[in-house]
C-alpha positions in Angstrom: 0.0 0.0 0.0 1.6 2.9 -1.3 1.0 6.1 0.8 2.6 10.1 0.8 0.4 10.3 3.7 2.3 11.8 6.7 5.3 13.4 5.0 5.8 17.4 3.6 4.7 17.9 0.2 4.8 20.7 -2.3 1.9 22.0 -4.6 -1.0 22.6 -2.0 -3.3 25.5 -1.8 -4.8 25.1 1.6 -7.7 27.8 2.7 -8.4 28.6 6.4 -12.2 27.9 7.2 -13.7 29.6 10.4 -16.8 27.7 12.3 -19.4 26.6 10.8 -20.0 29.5 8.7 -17.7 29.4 6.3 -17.7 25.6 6.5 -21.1 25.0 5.7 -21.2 27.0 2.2 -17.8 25.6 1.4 -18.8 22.3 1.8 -22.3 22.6 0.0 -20.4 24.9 -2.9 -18.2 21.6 -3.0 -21.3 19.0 -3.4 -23.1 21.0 -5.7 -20.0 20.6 -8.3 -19.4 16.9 -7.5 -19.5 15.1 -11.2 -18.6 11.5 -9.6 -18.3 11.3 -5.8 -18.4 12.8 -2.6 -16.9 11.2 0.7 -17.8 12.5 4.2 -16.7 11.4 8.2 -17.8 13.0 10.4 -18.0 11.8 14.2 -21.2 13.9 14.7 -24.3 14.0 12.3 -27.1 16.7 14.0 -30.8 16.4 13.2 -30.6 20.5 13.2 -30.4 23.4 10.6 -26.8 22.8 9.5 -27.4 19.2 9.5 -30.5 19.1 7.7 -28.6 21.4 4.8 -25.8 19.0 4.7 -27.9 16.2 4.1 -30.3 18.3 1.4 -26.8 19.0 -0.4 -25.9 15.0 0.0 -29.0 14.1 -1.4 -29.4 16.5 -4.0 -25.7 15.5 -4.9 -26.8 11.5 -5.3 -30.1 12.1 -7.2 -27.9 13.5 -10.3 -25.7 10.2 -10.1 -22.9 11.0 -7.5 -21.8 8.5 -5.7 -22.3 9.8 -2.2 -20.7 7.9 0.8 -21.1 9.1 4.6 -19.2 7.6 7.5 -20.6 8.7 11.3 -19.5 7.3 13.9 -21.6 5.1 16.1 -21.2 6.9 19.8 -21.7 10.2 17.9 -24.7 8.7 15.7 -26.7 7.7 18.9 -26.8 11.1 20.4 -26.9 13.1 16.9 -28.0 11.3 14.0 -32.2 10.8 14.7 -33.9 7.8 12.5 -35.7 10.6 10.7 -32.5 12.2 9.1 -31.0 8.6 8.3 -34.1 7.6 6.9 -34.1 11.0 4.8 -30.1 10.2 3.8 -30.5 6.4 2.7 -34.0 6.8 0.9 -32.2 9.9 -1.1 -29.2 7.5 -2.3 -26.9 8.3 0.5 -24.5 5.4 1.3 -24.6 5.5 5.5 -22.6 3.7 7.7 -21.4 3.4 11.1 -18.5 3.2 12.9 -18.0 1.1 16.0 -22.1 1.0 16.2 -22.0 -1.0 19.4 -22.4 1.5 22.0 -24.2 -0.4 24.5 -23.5 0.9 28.2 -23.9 -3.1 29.4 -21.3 -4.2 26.9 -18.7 -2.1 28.2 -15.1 -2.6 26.8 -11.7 0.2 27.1 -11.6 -0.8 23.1 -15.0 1.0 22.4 -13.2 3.8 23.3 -11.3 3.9 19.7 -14.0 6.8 17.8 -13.7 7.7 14.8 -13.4 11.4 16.1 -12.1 12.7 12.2 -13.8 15.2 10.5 -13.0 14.7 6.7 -14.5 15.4 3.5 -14.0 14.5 -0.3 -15.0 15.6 -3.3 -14.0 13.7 -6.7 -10.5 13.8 -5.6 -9.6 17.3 -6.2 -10.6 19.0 -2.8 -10.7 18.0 0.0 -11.9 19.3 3.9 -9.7 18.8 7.4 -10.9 19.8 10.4 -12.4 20.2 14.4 -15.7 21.2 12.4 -19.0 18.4 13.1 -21.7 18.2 11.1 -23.6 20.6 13.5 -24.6 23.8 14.0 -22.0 26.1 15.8 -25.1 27.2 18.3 -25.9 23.7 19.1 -25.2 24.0 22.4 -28.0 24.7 25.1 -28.0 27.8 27.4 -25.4 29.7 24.9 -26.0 32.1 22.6 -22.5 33.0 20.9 -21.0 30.2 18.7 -18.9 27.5 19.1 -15.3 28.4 17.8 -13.5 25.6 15.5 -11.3 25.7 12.4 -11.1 23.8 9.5 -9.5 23.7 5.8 -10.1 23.5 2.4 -7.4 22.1 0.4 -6.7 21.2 -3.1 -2.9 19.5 -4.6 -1.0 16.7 -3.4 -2.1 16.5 -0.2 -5.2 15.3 -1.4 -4.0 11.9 -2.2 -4.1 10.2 1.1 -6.9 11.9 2.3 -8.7 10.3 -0.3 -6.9 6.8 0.8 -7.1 6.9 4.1 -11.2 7.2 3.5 -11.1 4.1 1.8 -9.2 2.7 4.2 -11.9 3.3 7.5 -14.3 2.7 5.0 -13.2 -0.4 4.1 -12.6 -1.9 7.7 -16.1 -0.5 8.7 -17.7 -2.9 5.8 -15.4 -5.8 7.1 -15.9 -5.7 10.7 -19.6 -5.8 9.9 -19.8 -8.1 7.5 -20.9 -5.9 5.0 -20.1 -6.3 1.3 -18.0 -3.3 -0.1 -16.2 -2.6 -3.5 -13.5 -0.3 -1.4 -10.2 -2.5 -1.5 -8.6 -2.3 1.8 -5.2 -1.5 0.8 -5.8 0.6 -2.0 -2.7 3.1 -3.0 -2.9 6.3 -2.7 -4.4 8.3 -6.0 -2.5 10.9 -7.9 -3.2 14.2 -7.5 -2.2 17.0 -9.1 0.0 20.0 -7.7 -2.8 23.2 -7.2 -0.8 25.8 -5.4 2.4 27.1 -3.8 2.2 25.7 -0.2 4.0 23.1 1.5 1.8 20.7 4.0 1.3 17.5 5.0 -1.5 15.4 6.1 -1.4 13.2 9.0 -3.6 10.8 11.0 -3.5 8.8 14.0 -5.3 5.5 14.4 -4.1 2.3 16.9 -1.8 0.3 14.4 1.1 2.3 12.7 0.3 6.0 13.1 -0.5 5.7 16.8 1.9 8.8 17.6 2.2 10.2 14.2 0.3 13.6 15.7 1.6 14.2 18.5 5.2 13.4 17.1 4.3 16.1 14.7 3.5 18.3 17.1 6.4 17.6 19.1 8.6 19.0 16.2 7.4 21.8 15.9 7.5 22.9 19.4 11.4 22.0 19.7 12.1 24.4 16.2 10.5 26.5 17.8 12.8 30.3 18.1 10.0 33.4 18.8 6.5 32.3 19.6 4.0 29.3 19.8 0.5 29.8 20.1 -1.8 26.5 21.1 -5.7 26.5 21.0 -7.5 23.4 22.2 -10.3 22.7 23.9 -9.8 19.6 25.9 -5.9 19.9 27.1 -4.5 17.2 29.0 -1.0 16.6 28.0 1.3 13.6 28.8 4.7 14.4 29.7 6.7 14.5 26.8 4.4 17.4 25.3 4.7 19.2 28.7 8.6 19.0 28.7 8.5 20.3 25.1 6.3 23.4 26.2 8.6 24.0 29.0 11.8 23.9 27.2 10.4 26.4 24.5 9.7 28.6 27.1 13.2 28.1 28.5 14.7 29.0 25.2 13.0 32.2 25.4 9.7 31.6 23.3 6.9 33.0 23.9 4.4 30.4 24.5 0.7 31.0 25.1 -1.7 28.3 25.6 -5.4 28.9 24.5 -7.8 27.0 26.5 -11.4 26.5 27.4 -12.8 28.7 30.0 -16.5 27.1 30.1 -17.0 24.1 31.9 -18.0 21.2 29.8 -16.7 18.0 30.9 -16.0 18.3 34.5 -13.3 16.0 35.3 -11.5 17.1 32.3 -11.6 20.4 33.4 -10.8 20.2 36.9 -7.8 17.8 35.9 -6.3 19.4 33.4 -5.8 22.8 36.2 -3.7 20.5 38.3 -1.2 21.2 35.0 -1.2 24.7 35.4 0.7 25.1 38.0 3.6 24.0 36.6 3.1 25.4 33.1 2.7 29.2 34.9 6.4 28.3 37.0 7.6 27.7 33.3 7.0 30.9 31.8 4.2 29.6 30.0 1.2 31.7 29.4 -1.8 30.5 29.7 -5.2 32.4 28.6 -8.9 31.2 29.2 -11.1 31.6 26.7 -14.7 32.3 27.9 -16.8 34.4 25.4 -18.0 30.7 24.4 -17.4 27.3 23.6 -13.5 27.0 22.3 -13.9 23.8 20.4 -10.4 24.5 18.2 -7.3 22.2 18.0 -5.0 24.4 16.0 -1.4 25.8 16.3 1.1 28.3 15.2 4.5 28.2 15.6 6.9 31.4 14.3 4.2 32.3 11.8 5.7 29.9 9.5 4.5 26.2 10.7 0.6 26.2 11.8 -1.9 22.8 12.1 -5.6 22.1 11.6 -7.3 19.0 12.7 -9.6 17.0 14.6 -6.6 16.2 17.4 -7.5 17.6 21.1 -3.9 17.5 22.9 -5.3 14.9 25.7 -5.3 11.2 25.9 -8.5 10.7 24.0 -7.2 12.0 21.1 -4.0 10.8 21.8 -4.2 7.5 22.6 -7.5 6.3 21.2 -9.3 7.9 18.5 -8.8 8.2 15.1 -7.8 11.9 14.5 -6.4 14.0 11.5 -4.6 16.8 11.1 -3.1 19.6 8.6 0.5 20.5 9.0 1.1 23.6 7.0 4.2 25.2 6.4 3.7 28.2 5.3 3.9 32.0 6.0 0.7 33.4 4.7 -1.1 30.5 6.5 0.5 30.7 9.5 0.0 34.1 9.8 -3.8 34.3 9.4 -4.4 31.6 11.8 -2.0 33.6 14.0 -4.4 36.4 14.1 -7.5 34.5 14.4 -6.1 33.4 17.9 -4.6 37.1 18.8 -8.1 38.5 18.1 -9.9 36.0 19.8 -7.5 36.0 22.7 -7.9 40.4 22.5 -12.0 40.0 22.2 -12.7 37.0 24.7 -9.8 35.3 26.9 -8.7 36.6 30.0 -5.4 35.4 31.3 -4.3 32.6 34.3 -2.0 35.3 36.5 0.8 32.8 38.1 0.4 34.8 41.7 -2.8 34.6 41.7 -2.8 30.9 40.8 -0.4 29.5 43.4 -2.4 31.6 46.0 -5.9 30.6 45.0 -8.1 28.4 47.8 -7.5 24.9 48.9 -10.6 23.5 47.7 -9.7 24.4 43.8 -6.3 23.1 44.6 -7.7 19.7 46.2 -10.6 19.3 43.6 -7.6 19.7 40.9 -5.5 17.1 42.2 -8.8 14.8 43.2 -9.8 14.9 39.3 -6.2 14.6 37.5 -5.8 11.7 40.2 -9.0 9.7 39.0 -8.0 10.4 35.3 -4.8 9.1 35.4 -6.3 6.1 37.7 -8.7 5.5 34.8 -6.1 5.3 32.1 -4.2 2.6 33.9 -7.9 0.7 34.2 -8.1 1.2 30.7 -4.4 0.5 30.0 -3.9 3.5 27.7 -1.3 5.7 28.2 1.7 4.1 30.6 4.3 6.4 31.9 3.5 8.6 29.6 0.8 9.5 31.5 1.7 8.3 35.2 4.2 10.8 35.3 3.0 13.6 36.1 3.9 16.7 37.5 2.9 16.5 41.2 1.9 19.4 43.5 5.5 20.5 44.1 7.3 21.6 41.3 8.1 21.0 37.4 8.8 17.3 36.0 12.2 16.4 35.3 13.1 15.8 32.0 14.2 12.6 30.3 16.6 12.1 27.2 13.2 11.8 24.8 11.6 14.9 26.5 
């Protein structure tokens, strides 16, 4: 199986995409000017406005003679995808299936864990779509008004090639592991694809056989190049050690590093763990700014305003360790700097930051309740066996980790 996947190429044109709003139309714009196939994962599929106009787009895509393929996955399906919209979807020629369907809280088991949490998009092998961006609108969310933030991209070139594979690919295994018959090949090679711009990028994926740490290894370079500034916005951030040590050693070095991160409470124990990091992040020199004019649901980077990444990847053991997750590496100035000042403006409009005093002095419930939570999560990966020392070692209440010779 011959792949380019996960390497830098040359000949991209790669468009920055902001929530669901410039998503939407793109996407749609796409379908409407599909001649032979359109391909879609998404790991949610909402019964709402932006759902409902996905699906009239799919539909109205098939009835002319696309082939039109949809991948969901199953957790996301149960709580997003009602029987009325799949009906609607599979009566207008969609081709629906489901990843990991069994879901069944009685069946429990750590593997069921493994989502497809990707957020991809196809359109006769020319473009393609990357993203943090569901198939749901960005107000979806009850009590708030303001949207959801998330990213996502639009790209056309080389780096379309295994995209287009890797679709296949899940596609494939979904129609084996349920014994369903599929004309995907498995191990299909990648397509050619044509050179459509000036940008260097690469496109890279994590799953639980050979790319396990293809993401986060990614990542990991481009914190260590780092020389002026890296900027980090993700909405669930629970870091293993390595990715701390790499944060703190920019900072070291003199970089100016500024973490992005959810202000509004979500998932609780997340939350309330991932504070216990703070602590040693502030000590660091690292800053770290809360976003709380609404839901931050962006796993992006920038790094010099020359390196910058787009994807599905939350930096925390879920996305880490067990889902499937894609990102956009982009090298590239122009692209770099416009995500840059996405995240200055949001960080100006509607982030307030973590001050260090303030932090080390704050009460000792917070502090308890931090420790309490990161405790149980890092008991829970071991139950689960995901994650090893990677994840064991963590910082403790007194002071910074010490580093190891693969920090």
């Amino acid at each position: 199986m011959r792949s380019a996947g996960n390497r830098y190429t040359s000949g991209n044109a790669v468009t920055l995409l902001r929530n669901g709003a410039e998503f939407f139309p793109a996407l749609v714009e796409a379908f409407a000017a599909a001649e032979r196939e359109i391909w879609l994962e998404t790991y949610i599929f909402a019964d709402d406005a932006a759902g409902r106009r996905i699906a009239s787009a799919l539909v109205a895509a098939a009835a002319r003679g696309v082939a039109v393929r949809v991948l969901v996955d199953g957790w996301g399906a149960r709580h997003y995808l009602t029987p009325r919209l799949e009906r609607r979807l599979v009566a207008g020629g969609v081709e629906l299936r489901k990843y990991r369907p069994e879901v069944a809280p009685w069946q429990f088991r750590s593997h069921r864990l493994r989502r497809l949490h990707r957020k991809l998009c196809h359109v006769d092998r020319r473009i393609a779509f990357v993203g943090g961006i569901n198939v749901i609108d960005d107000r979806n969310t009850p009590g708030h008004t303001p949207p959801r933030v998330d990213f996502a991209v639009c790209a056309r070139g080389r780096i379309v090639g295994p995209i287009v594979q890797t679709m296949q690919r899940v596609w494939a295994i979904a129609a084996v592991t349920q014994l369903h018959g599929s004309d995907v090949p498995l191990f299909a090679d990648e397509p050619p694809t044509a050179a459509a711009g000036t940008q260097t990028a690469k496109f890279t994926i994590r799953d639980n056989l050979r790319h396990r740490r293809d993401i986060e290894r990614a990542y990991l370079a481009g914190l260590r190049t780092a020389r002026d500034e890296i900027t980090i916005a993700n909405a669930y951030f629970f870091p293993g050690m390595r990715f701390r040590q790499a944060l703190i050693r920019a900072a070291s070095r003199g970089v100016r590093v500024t973490l992005l991160l959810q202000a509004r409470v979500e998932y609780r124990l997340l939350h309330w763990a991932s504070r216990a990091l703070y602590g040693q992040l502030l000590e660091a020199g690292v800053v770290i700014q809360e976003y709380y004019r609404s839901f931050l649901h962006a796993k992006v980077a920038v790094v010099d305003s020359r390196w910058a990444t787009v994807g599905s990847s939350n930096i925390d053991p879920y996305s880490l360790l067990m889902a499937r997750e894609a990102n956009v590496f982009v090298r590239d100035a122009v692209f770099a700097q416009q995500l840059g000042s996405e995240l200055r403006a949001m960080i100006a409009e509607g982030a307030a930051p973590v001050a260090a005093e303030g932090w080390a002095q704050r009460s000792r419930a917070a502090t308890a309740l931090s420790w309490i939570a990161y405790g149980i999560v890092r008991i829970a990966l071991g139950a689960l066996r995901y994650g090893g020392d990677e994840w064991w070692r963590g910082p403790g209440p007194a002071g910074p980790v010490q580093f190891d010779e693969e920090g």
